[in-house]
C-alpha positions as a Markdown table, in Angstrom:
| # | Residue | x | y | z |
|---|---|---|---|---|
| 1 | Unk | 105.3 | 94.8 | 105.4 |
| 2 | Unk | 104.4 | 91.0 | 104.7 |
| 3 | Unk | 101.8 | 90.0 | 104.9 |
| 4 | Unk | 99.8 | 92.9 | 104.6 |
| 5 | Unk | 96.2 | 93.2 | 103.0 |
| 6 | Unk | 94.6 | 91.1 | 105.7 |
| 7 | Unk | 90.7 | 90.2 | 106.5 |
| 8 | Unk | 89.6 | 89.6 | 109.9 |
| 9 | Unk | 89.1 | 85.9 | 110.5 |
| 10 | Unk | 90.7 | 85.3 | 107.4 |
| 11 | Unk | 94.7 | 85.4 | 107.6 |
| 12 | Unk | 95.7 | 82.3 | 106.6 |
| 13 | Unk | 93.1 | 82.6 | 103.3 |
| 14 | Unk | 94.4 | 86.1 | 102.5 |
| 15 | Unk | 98.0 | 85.2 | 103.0 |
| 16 | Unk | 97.9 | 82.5 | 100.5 |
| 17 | Unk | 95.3 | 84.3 | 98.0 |
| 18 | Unk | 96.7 | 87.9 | 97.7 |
| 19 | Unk | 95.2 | 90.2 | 95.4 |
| 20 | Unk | 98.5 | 92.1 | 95.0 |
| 21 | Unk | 102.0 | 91.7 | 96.5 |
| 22 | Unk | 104.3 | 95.3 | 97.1 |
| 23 | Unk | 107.8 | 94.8 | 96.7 |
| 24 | Unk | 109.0 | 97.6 | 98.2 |
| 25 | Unk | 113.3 | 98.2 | 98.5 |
| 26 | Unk | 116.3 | 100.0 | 97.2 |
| 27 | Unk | 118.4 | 96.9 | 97.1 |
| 28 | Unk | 118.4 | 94.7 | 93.9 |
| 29 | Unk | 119.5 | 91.5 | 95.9 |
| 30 | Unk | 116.8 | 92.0 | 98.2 |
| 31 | Unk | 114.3 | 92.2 | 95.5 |
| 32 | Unk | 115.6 | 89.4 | 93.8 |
| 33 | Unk | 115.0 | 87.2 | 97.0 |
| 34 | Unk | 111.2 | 88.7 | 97.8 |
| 35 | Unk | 110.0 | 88.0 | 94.3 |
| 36 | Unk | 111.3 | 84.3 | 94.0 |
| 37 | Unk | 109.8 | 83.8 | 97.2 |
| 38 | Unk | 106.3 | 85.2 | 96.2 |
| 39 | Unk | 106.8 | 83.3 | 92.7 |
| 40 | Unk | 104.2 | 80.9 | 93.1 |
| 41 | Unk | 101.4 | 83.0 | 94.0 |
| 42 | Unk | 99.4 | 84.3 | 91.2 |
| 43 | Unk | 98.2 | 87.5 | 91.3 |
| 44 | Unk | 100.2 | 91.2 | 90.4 |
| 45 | Unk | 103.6 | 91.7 | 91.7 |
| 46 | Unk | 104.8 | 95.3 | 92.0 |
| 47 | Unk | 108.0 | 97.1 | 92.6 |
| 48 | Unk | 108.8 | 100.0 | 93.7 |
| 49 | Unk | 111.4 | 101.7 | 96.6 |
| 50 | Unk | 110.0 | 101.2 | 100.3 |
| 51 | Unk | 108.4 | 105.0 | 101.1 |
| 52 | Unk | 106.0 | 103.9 | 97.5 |
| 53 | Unk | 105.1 | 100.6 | 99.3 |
| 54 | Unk | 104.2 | 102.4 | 101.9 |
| 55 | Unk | 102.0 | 104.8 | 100.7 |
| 56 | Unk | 100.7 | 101.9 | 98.4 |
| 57 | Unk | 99.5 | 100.4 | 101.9 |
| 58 | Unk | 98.4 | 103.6 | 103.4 |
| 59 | Unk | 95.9 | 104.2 | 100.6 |
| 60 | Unk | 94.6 | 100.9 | 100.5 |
| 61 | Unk | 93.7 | 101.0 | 104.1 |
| 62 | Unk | 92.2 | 104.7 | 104.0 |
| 63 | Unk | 89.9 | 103.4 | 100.7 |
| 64 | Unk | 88.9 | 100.1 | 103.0 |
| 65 | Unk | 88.3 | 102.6 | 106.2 |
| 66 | Unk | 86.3 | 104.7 | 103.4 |
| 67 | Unk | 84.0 | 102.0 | 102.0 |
| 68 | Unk | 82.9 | 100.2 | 105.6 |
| 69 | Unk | 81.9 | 103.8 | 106.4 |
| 70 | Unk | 79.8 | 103.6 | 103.5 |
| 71 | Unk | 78.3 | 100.5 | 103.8 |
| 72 | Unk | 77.6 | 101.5 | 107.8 |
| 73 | Unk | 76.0 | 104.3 | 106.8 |
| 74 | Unk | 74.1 | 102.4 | 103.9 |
| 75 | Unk | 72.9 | 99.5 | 107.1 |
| 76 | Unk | 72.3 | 102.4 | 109.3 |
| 77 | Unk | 69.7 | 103.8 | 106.6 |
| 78 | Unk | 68.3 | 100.6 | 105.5 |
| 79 | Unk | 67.0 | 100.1 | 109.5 |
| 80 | Unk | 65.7 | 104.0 | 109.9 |
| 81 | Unk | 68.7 | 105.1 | 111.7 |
| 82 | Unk | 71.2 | 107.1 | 112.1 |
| 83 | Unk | 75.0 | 106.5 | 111.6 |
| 84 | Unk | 77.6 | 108.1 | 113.2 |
């Protein structure tokens, strides 16, 4: 699941100025090899076994679905209408 955490139009930017990165594996070697390759970047590495990570990404992209919904609903009412 790399790269993950992605903005439209804005891949490349993302990629190389992550927020967080997920490590997520059973195998130590394997770990070992993700995190020396994401060494340079500077933001939170975390580790954790692969069904974590994924929930990690799961509730990420349900509180991202959850707050444009609010800010739709916040334009909608700003401009007298309704949102859906």
């Amino acid at each position: 699941m790399s790269p993950e955490f992605l903005s439209e139009g804005m891949a490349i930017k993302d990629f190389l100025n992550p927020d967080r990165i997920i490590i997520g594996t059973y195998d130590k070697k394997a770990e070992s090899i993700m995190t020396e390759i994401y060494n340079d970047f500077n933001c939170p590495v975390f580790k954790t076994n692969p069904g974590t990570a994924e929930m990690i990404k799961y509730a990420s992209n349900i509180f991202l679905a959850t707050k444009i919904s609010y800010q739709c609903t916040a334009m909608a009412q700003r401009r007298g209408t309704t949102s859906i």
